[in-house]
VOLO-416572 format. One record per atom (N, C-alpha, C, O, CB): residue number from 1; residue in one letter; x, y, z. Coordinates in steps of 0.05 Angstrom, whole numbers, plus 5000, padded with zeros to 4 digits. Glycine has a CB too. Layout:
N
NODE resi resn   px   py   pz
NODE  NUM    A    X    Y    Z
...
//
This chain:
109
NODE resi resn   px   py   pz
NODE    1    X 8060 2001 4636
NODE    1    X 8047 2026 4629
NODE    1    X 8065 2050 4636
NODE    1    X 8063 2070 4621
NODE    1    X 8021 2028 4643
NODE    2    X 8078 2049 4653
NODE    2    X 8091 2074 4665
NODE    2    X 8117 2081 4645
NODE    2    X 8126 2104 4645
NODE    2    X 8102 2067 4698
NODE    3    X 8125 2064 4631
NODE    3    X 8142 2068 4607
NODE    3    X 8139 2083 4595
NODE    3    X 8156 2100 4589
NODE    3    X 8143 2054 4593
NODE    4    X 8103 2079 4582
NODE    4    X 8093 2097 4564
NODE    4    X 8101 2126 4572
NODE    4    X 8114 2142 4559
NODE    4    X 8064 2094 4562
NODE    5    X 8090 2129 4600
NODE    5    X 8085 2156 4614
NODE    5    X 8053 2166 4597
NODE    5    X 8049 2188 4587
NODE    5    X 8118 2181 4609
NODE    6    X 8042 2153 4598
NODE    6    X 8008 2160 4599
NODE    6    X 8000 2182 4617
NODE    6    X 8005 2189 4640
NODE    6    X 7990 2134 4608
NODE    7    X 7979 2191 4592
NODE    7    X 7970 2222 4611
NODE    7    X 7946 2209 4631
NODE    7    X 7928 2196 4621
NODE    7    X 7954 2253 4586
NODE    8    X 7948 2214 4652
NODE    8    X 7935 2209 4683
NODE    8    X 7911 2196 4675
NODE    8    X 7905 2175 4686
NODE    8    X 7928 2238 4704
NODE    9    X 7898 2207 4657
NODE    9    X 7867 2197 4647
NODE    9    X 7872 2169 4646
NODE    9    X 7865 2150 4661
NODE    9    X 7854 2211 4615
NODE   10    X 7888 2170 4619
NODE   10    X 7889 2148 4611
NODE   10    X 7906 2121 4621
NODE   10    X 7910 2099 4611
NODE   10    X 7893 2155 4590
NODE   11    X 7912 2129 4638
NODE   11    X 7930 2104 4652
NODE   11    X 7911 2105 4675
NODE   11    X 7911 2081 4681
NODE   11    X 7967 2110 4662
NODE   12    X 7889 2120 4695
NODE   12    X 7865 2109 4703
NODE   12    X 7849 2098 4685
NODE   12    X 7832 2086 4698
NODE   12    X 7851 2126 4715
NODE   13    X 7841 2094 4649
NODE   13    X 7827 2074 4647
NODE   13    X 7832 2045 4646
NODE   13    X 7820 2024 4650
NODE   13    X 7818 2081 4631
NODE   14    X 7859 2051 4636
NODE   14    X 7876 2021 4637
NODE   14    X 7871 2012 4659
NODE   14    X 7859 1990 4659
NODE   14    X 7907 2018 4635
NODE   15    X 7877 2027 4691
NODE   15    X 7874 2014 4716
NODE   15    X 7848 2005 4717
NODE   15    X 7844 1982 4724
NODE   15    X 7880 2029 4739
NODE   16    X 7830 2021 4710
NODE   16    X 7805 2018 4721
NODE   16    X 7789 1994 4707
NODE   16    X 7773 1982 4720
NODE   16    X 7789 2044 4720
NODE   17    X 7794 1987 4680
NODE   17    X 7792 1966 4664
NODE   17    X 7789 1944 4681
NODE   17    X 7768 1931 4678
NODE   17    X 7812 1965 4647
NODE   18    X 7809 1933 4702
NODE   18    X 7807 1917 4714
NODE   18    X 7787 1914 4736
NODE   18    X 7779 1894 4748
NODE   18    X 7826 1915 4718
NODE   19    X 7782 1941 4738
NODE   19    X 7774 1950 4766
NODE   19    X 7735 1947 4765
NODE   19    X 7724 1946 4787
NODE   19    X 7788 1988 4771
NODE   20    X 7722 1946 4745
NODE   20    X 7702 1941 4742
NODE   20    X 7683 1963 4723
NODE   20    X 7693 1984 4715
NODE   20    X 7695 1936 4766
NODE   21    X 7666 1957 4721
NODE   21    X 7648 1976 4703
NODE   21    X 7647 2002 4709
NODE   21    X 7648 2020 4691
NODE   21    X 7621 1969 4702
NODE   22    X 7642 2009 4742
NODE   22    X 7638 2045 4751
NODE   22    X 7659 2055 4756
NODE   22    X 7659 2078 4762
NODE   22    X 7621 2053 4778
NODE   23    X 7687 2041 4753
NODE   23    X 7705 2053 4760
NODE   23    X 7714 2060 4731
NODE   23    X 7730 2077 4725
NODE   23    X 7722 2038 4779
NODE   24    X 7704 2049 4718
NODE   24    X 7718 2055 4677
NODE   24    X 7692 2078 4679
NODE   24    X 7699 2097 4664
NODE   24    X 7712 2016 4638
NODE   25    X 7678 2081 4685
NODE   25    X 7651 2101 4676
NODE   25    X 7663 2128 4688
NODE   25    X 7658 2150 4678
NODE   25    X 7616 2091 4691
NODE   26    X 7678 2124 4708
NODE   26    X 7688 2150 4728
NODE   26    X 7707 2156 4715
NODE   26    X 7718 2177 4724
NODE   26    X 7696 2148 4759
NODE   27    X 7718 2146 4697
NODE   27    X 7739 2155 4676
NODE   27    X 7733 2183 4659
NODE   27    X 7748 2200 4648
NODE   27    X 7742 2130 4655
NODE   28    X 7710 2181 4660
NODE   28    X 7699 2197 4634
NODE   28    X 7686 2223 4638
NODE   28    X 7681 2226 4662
NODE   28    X 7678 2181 4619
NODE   29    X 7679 2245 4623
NODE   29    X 7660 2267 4628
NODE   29    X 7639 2262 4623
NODE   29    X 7631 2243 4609
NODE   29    X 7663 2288 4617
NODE   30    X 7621 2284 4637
NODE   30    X 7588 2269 4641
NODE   30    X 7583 2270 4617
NODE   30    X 7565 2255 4610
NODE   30    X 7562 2285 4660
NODE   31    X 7599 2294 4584
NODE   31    X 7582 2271 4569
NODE   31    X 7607 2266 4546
NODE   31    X 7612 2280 4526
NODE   31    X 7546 2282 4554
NODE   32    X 7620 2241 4556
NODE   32    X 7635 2220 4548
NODE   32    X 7626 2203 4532
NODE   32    X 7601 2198 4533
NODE   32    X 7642 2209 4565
NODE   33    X 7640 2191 4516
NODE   33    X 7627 2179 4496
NODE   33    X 7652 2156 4487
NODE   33    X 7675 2163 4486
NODE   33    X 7617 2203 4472
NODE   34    X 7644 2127 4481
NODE   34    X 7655 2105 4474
NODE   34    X 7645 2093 4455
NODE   34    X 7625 2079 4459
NODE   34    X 7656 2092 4491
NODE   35    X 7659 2094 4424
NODE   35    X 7650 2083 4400
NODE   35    X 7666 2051 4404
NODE   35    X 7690 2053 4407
NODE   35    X 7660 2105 4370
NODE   36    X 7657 2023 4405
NODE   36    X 7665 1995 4405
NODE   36    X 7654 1989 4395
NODE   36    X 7632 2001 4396
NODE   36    X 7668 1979 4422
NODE   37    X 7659 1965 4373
NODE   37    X 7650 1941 4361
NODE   37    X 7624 1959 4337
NODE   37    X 7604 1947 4328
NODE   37    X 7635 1915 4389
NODE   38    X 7629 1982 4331
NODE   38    X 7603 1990 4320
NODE   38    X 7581 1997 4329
NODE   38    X 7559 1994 4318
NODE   38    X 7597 1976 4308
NODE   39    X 7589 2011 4366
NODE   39    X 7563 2021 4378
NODE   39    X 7572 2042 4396
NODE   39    X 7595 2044 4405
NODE   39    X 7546 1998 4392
NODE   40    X 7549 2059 4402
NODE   40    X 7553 2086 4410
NODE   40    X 7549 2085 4444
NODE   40    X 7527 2080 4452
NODE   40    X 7532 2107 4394
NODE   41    X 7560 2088 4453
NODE   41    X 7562 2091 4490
NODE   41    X 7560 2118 4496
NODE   41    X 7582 2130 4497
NODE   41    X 7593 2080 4506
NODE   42    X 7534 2135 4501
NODE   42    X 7544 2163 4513
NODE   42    X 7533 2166 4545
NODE   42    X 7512 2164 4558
NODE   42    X 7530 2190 4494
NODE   43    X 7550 2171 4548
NODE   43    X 7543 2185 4581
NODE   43    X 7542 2164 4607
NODE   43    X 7530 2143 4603
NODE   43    X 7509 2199 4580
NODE   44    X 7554 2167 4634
NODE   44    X 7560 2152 4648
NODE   44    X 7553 2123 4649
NODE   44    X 7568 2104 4652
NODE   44    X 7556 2163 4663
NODE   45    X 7518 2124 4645
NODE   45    X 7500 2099 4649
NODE   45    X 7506 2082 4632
NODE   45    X 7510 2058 4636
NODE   45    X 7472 2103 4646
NODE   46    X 7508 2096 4608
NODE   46    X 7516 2083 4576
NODE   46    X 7547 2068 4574
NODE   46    X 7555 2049 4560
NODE   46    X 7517 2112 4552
NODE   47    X 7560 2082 4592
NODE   47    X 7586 2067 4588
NODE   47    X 7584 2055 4607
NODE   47    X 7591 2032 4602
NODE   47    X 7611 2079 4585
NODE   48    X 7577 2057 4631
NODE   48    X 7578 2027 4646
NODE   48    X 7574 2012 4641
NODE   48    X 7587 1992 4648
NODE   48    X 7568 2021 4661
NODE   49    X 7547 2011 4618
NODE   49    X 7528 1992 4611
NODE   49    X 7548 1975 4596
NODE   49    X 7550 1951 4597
NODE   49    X 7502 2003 4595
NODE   50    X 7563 1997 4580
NODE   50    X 7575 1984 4551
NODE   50    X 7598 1957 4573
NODE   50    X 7597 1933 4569
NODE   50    X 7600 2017 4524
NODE   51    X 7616 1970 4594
NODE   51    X 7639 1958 4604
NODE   51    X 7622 1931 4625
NODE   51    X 7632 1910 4634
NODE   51    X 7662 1985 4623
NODE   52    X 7603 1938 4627
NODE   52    X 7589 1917 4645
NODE   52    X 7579 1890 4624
NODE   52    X 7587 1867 4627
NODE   52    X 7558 1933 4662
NODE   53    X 7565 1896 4607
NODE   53    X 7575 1874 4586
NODE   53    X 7590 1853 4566
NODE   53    X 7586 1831 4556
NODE   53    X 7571 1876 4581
NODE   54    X 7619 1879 4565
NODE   54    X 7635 1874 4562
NODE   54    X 7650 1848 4574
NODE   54    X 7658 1827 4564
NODE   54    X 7641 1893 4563
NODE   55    X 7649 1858 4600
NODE   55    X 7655 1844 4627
NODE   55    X 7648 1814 4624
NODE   55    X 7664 1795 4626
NODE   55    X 7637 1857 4652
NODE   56    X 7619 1812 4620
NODE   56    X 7601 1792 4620
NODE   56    X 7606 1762 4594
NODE   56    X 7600 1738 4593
NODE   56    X 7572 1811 4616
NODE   57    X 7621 1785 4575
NODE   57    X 7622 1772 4559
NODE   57    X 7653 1764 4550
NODE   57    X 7658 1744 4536
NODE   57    X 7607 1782 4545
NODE   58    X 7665 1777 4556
NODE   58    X 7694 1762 4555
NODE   58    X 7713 1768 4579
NODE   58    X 7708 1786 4596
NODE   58    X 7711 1771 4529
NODE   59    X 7737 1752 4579
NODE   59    X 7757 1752 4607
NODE   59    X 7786 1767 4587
NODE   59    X 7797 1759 4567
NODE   59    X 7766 1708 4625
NODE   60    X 7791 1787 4599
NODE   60    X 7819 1806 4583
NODE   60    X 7835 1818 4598
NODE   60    X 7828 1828 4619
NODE   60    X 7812 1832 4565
NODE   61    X 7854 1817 4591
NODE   61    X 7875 1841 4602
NODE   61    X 7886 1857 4576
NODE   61    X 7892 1843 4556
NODE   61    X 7904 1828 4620
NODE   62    X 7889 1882 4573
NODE   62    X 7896 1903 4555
NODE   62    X 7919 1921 4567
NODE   62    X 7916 1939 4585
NODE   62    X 7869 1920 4548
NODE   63    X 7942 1913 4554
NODE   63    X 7971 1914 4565
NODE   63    X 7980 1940 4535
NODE   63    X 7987 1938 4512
NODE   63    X 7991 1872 4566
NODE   64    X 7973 1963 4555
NODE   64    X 7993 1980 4529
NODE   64    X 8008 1982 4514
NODE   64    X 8015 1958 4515
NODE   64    X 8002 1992 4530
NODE   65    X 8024 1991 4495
NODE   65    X 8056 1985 4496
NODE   65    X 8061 2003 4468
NODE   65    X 8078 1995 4451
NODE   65    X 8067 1945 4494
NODE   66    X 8044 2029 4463
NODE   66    X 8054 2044 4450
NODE   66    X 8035 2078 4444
NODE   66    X 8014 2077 4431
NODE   66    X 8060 2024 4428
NODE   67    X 8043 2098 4451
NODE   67    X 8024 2118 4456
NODE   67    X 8048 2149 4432
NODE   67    X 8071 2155 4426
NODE   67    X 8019 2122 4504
NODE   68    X 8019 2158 4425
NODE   68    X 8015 2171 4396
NODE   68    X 8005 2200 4407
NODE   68    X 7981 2204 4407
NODE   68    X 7991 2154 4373
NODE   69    X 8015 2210 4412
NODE   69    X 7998 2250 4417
NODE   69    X 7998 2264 4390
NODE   69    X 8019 2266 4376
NODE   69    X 8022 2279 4442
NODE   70    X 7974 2272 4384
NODE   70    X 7958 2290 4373
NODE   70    X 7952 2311 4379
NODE   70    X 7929 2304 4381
NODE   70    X 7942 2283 4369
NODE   71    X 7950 2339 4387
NODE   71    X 7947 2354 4401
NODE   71    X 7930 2341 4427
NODE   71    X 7944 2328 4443
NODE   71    X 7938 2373 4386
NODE   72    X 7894 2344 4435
NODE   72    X 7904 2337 4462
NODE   72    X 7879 2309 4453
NODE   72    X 7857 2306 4464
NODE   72    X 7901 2366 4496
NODE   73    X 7890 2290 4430
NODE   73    X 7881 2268 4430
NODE   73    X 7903 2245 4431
NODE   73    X 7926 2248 4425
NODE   73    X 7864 2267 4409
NODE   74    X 7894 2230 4438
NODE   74    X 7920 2212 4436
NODE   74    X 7912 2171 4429
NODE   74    X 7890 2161 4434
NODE   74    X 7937 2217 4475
NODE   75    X 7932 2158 4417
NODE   75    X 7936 2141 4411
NODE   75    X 7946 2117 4417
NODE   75    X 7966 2110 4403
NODE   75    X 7940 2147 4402
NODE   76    X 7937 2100 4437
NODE   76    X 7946 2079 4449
NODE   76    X 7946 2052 4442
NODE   76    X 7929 2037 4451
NODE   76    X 7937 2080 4467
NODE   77    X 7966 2044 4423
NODE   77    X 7967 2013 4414
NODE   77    X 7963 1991 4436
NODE   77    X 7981 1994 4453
NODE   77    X 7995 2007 4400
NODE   78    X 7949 1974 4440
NODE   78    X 7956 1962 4467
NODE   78    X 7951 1929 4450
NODE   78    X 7940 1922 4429
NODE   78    X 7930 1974 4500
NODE   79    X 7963 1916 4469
NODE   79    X 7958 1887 4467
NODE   79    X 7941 1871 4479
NODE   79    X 7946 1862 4502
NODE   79    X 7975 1877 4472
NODE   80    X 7909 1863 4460
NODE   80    X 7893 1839 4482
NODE   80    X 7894 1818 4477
NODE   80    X 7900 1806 4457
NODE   80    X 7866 1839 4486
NODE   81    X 7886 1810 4506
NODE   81    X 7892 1776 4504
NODE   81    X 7870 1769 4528
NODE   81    X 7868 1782 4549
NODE   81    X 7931 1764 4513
NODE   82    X 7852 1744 4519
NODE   82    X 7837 1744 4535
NODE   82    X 7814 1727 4518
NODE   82    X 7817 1730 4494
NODE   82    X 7832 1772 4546
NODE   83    X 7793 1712 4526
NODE   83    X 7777 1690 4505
NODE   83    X 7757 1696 4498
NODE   83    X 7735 1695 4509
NODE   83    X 7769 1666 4512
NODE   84    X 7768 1707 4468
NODE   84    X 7751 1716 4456
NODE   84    X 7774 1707 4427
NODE   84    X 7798 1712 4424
NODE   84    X 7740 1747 4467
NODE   85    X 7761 1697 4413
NODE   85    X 7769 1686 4376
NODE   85    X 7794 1704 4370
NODE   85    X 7799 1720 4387
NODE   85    X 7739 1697 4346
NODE   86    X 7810 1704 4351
NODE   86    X 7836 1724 4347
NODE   86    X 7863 1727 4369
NODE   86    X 7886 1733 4363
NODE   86    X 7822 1753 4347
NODE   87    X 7855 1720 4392
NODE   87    X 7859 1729 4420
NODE   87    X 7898 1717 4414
NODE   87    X 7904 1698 4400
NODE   87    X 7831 1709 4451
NODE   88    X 7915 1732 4426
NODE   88    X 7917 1762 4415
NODE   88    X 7922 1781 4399
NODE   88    X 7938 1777 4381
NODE   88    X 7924 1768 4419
NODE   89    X 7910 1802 4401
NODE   89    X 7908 1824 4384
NODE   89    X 7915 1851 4389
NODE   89    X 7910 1858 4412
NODE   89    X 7887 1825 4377
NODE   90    X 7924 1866 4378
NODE   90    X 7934 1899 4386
NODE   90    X 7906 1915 4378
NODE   90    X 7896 1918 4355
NODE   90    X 7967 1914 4362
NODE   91    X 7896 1923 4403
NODE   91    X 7874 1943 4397
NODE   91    X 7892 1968 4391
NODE   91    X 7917 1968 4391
NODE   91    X 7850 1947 4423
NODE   92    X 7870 1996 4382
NODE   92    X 7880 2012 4381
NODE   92    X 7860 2036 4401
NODE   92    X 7837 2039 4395
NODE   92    X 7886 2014 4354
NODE   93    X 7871 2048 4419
NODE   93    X 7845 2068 4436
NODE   93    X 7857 2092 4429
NODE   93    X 7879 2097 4437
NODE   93    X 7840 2066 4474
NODE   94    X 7841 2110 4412
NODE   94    X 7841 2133 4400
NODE   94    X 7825 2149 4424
NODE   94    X 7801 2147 4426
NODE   94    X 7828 2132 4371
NODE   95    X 7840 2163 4440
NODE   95    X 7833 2185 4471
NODE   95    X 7832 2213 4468
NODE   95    X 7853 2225 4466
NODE   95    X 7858 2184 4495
NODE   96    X 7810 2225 4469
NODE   96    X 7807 2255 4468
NODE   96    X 7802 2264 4498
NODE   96    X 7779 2260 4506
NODE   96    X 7783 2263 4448
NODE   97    X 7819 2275 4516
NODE   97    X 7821 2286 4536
NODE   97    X 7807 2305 4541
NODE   97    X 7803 2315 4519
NODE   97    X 7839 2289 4540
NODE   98    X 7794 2321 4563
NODE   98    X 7786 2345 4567
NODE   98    X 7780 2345 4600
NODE   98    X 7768 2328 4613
NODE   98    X 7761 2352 4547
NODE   99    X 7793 2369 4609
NODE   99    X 7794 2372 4636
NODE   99    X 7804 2346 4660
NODE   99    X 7798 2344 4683
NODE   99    X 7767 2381 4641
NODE  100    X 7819 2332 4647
NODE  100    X 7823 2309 4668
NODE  100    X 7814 2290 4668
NODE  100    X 7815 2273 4686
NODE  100    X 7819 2313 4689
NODE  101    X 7802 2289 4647
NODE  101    X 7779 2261 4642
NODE  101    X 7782 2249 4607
NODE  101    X 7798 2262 4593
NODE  101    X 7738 2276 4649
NODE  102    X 7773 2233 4598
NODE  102    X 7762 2228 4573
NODE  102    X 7743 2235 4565
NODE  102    X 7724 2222 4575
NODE  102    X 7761 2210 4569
NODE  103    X 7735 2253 4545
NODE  103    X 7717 2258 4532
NODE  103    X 7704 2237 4506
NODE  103    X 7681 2231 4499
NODE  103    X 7727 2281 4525
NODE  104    X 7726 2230 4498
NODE  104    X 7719 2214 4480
NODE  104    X 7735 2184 4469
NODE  104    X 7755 2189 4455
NODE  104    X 7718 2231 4462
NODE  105    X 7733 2163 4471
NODE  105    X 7741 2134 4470
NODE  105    X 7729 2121 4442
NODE  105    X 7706 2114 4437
NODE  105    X 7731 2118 4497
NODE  106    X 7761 2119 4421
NODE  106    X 7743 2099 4402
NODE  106    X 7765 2078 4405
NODE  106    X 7788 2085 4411
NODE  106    X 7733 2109 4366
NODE  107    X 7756 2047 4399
NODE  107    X 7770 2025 4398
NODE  107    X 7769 2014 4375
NODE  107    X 7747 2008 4366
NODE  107    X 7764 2010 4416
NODE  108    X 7785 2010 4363
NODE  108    X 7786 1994 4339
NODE  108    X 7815 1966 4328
NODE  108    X 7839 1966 4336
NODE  108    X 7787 2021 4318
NODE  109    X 7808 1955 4319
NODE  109    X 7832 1933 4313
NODE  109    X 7853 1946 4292
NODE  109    X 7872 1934 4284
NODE  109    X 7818 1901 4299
//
């Protein structure tokens, strides 16, 4: 990751990814928002909820390895791998920053 040089936010969600559901939720502003798989995550509870099932339901690691600035959104190709069908695959996390945090998280293939 440090290759990239990821903006602070976002190299705490990568860390925190591992780190468990409240620590990916502390990633975010109180009203943060995570579009996955075709569903809407807003606000702390909501994204826990979303990474706590996540959790539940598959084993991953999401290994960066290519970042895109937009003014202050940004574009992180990363590589998953982990059991779930396809496995591996280059997600893509489309990051809208604000004040030190993520405002906004969409994931898509």
């Amino acid at each position: 990751m440090t290759d990239l040089n990821l903006p602070d936010p976002i190299a705490a969600y990568f860390h925190a990814d591992s780190q468990g559901a409240a620590a990916v939720a502390r990633c975010f502003t109180r009203d943060g928002v995570v579009l996955d798989e075709g569903h809407t995550h807003a606000g702390p509870a909501a994204i826990e909820a979303w990474k706590t099932d996540a959790a539940a339901r598959y084993s991953y690691t999401a290994t960066p390895r290519a970042l895109e600035q937009h003014g202050r959104s940004y574009l992180v190709t990363s590589t998953v791998a982990g059991n779930f069908p396809g496995s591996p695959l280059d997600l893509r996390y489309a990051f809208t920053l604000e004040r030190g945090k993520i405002a906004r998280l969409e994931i898509a293939a």
